[in-house]
N, C-alpha and C positions, 0 to 999 in steps of 0.2 A: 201466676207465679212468673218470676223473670230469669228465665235461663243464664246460668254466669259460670263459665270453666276459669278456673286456677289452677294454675300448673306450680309442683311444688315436689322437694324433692324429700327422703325418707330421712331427715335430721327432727330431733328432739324439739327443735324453736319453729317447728311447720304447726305448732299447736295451735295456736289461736286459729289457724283457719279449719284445724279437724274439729274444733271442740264449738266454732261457729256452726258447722255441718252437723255434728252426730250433737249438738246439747239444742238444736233450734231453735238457735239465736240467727241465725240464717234465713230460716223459715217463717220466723215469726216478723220479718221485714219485708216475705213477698220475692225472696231470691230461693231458686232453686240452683243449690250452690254446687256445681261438679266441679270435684278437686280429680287432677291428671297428676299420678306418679310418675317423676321422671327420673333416669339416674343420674347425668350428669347435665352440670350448669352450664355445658357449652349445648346440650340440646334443650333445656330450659330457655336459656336467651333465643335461642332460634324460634322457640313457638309461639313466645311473645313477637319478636319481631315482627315475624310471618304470616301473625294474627289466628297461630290458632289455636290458643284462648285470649281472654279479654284482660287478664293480671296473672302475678306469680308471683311468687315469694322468692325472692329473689338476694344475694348478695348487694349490699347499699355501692362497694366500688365498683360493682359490675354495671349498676343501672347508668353510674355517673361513665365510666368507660363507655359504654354501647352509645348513651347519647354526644359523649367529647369527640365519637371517630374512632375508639382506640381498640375496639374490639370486633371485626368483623362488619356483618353491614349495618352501617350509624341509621339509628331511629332515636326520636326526640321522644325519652322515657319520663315518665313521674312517677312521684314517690308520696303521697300525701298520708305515708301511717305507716311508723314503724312497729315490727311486729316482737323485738325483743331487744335488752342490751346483753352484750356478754355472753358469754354458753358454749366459748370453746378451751380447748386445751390442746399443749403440743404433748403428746406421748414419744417416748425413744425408747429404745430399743433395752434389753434388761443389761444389753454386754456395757453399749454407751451411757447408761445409768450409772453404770461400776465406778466410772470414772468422776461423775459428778458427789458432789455433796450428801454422804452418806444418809443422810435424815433428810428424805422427801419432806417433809412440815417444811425443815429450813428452806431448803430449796425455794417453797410456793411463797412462806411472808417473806423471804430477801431477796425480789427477781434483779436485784442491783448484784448481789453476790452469784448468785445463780448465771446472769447471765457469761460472767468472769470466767464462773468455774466451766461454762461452755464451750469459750473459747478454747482453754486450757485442753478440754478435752476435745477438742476438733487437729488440736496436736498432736494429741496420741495417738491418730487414728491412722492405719497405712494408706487410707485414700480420704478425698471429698468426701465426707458424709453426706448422705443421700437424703433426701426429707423432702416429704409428700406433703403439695398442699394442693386443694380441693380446685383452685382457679388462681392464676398468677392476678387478676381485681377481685381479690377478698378479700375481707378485711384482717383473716387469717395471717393470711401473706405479708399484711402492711405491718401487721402488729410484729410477727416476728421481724421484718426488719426493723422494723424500730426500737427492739427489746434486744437485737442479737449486735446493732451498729453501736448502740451506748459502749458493748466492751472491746470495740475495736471490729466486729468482724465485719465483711463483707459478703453479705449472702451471695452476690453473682461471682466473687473470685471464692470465695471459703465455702462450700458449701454447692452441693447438687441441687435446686428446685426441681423438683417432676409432680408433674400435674398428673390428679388419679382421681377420679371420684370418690366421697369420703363412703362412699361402703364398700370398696373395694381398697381400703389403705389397712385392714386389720390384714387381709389376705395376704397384699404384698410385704408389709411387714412378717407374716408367718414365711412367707418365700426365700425372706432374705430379699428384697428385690430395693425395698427402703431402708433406713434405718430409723428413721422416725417422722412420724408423721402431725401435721397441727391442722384440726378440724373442729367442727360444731358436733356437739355431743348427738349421741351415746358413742359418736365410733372409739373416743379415746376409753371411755370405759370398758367398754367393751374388749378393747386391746387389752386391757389390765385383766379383765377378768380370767381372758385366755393365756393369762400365762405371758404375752408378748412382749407387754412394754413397762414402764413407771412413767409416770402424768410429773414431768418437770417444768412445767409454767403454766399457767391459766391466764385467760384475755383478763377475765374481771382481775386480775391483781396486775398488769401491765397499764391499762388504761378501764378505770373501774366507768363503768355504767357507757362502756363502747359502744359506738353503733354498730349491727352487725345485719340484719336480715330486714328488709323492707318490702311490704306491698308496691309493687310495680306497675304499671300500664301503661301503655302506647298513650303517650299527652296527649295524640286527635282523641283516639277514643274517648279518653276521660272528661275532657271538656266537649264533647260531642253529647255525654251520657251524666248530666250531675246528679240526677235525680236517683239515679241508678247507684252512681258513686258513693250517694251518700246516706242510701239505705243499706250499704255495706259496711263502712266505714263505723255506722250504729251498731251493726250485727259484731264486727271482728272487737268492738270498745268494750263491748258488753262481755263478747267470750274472753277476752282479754284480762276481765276482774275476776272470770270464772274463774281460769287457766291459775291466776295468783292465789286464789282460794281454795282449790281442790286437786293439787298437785297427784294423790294416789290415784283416785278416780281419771285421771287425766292419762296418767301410766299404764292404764288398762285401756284406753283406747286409742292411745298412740301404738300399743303392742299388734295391733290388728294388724295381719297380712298387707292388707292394703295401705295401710299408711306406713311405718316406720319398721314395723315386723321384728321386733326384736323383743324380748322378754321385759316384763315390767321391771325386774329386778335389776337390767340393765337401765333403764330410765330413770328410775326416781334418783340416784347421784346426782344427776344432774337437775332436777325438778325440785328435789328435798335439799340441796346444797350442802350433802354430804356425800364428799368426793371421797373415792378407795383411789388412793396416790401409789399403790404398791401392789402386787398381789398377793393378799391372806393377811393383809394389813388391814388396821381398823380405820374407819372414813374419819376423815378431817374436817371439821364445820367451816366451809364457806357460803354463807345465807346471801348473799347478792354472785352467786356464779351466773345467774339467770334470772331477769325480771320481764313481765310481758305486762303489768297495768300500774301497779302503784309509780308514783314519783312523776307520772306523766311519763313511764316508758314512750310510747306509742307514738308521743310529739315530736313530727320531722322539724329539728332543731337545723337550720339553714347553716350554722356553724360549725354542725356536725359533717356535711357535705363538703363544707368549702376544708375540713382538715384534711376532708380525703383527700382532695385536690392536693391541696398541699406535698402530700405522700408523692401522689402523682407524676408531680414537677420534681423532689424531692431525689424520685428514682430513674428520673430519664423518661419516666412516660409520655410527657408531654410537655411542652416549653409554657413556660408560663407568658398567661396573656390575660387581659383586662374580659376580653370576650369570652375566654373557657372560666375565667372565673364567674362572672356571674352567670354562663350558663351550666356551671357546675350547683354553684348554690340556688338557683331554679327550681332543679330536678327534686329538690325536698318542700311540697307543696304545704306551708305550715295555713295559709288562708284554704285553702281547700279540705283540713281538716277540723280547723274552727267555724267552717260554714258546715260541714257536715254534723257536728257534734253542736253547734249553735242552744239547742234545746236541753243538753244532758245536763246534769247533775252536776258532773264532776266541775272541779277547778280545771282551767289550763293554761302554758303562759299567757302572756302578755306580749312579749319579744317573741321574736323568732330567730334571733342569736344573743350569745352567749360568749363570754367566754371560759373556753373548754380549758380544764384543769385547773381548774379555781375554787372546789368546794372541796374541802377538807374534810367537813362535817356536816352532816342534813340541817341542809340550810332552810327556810323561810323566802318566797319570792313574789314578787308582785303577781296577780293573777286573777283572772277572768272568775265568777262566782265563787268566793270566799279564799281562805288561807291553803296554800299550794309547798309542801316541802320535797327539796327535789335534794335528790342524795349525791354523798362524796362523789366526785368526777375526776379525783387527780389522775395525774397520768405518775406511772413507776420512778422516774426522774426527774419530777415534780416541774417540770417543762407546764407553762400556761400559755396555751393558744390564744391568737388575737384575731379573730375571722379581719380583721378593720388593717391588719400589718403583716399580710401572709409573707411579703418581701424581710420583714425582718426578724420575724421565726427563724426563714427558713437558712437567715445569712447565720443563726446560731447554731448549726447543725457543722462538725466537722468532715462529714460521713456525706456523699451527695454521689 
């Protein structure tokens, strides 16, 4: 058996690598898989770094920051398997709720009205509203500024960012310390359950089938170890179909201490994609909040990297350059995931970009063993990225 630690933090979308471990799909590849709970993504990146374990699940604008320079000390990261799309929500507070759009539903299908009635209520409020997000390179963070800049605001003048690990944002919201907070689930549910907050936007209805959490590894490593990589890569595709198909059973082993530690009844919202938007309110059917196999979740889309980028330059992160861009679109290894999978079953693309926000409808796509439909990808503002014209996206944004 081949010893492999994963470092991986207690959110809902760490699935596919618990359900590779405890359903032995893991095992049954010849990896003896130890997964390392961490609490926060700033000591998550450091263990990768540091080399001590071999991958992590990890935030997708974290891996593309740590190797751009832009987060601590730069290591040249990859990404050849993403591990889910979608799966967070912003919660606020139940006072700064009052103020928004009385019918939570509305709120989730009109994030064009929603965002509006956000601003409005960032007026009423005697100070900056304060709002936790999990790491300033998440995709968390990107998505609300690009949801909260459509109605005018400015998250760095309008708004507090404080960075908190997302199990400790129900907490600081119960303190008064936030006032709302946007993470990868259960924590937003969770906050609901307690009484804390109302779930006023979801990633999947801002930018539907978003990248969000990816397999990570120090790039020596991985091209040092393919053989290694890619009896992984089989194990996590395999748990991966599991995860899609056995959502309750999945709730009961993400509940374990060691992994995610919270009650199953807070998990399946997010797993069954029936969100509680209020508390003592009945769930809301969102069936794509969370996808880990169908559609070709799993495939690092090179398109999907270089939008982060975009964001990146977008916010001041980093200036744009010919060299951060193709070493941003790098970091999503789509040939390392089609030589991994080379033998399976499944269909996968063809391409390795795309362009993002262009499918309206489950669409039909060219692709490697048989017919491949990959689902709606618009973005909230019906904004279509052009990985090929990132200069001229970004000249349509007012907000920079």
């Amino acid at each position: 058996m081949t010893p492999l630690s994963i470092a991986f933090l207690p959110l809902t979308d760490s699935a596919v690598l618990i359900a590779a471990r405890e359903k032995g799909f893991a095992e049954a590849q010849g990896i003896d898989l130890h997964l390392v709970r961490t609490t926060s993504w700033a000591t998550l990146r450091d263990r990768l770094v540091y080399r001590q374990v071999e991958a992590a699940h990890i935030l997708a604008p974290l891996a593309i920051a740590v190797t751009l320079g832009l987060s601590q000390t730069p290591a040249r990261l990859a990404a050849p398997f993403k591990l889910n799309v979608n799966g967070n929500a912003l919660a606020m507070s139940t006072a700064f709720a009052a103020a928004l759009d009385p019918d939570p539903v509305s709120r989730i299908n009109d994030p064009v009205a929603a965002a509006h009635d956000f601003a409005a209520a960032i007026g009423l409020h005697h100070r900056k509203p304060i709002v936790g997000i999990v790491h300033r390179f998440s995709s968390h963070a990107l998505m609300l500024r690009y949801w909260l800049a459509y109605a005018g605001i400015d998250p760095d003048r309008d708004l507090t960012l404080r960075v908190l690990p997302p199990s400790l944002m129900a907490g600081a919201l119960r303190a008064g310390e936030i006032d709302g907070f946007i993470a990868g689930e259960p924590w937003s549910s969770v906050a609901v359950a307690e009484g804390l907050a109302e779930i006023v936007a979801v990633g999947s209805r801002i930018w539907r089938r978003g990248v969000e959490k990816v397999l990570g590894f120090r790039a020596d490593w991985m091209e040092d170890n393919p053989e290694i990589v890619d009896r992984l890569l089989v194990a996590l595709s395999q748990a991966a179909e599991w995860c899609d198909d056995n959502r309750e059973e999945l709730a009961t082993l993400l509940a374990q201490p060691g992994y995610v530690g919270q009650p199953a009844e807070r998990l399946m919202p997010a797993l069954s994609g029936h969100i509680i938007l209020r508390p003592g309110e009945v769930a809301v059917d969102l069936p794509d909040f969370m996808l880990f196999h169908r559609e070709a979740t799993a495939f690092p889309w090179r398109s999907q990297a270089l939008w982060i980028y975009s964001q990146l330059v977008r916010w001041g992160e980093i200036e744009a350059s010919e060299t951060a861009e193709r070493d941003a679109a790098a970091i999503f290894r789509s040939d390392v995931y089609r030589r991994a999978l080379a033998d399976a079953a499944q269909p996968m693309p063809g391409a390795s970009m795309k362009l993002e926000g262009a499918l309206s409808t489950p669409t039909a796509v060219g692709s490697h063993r048989g017919a491949l439909t990959l689902g709606p990808d618009r973005f909230f503002d019906e904004r279509v990225f052009d990985p090929g014209a990132i200069d001229r996206y970004l000249a349509g944004f007012s907000q920079k």
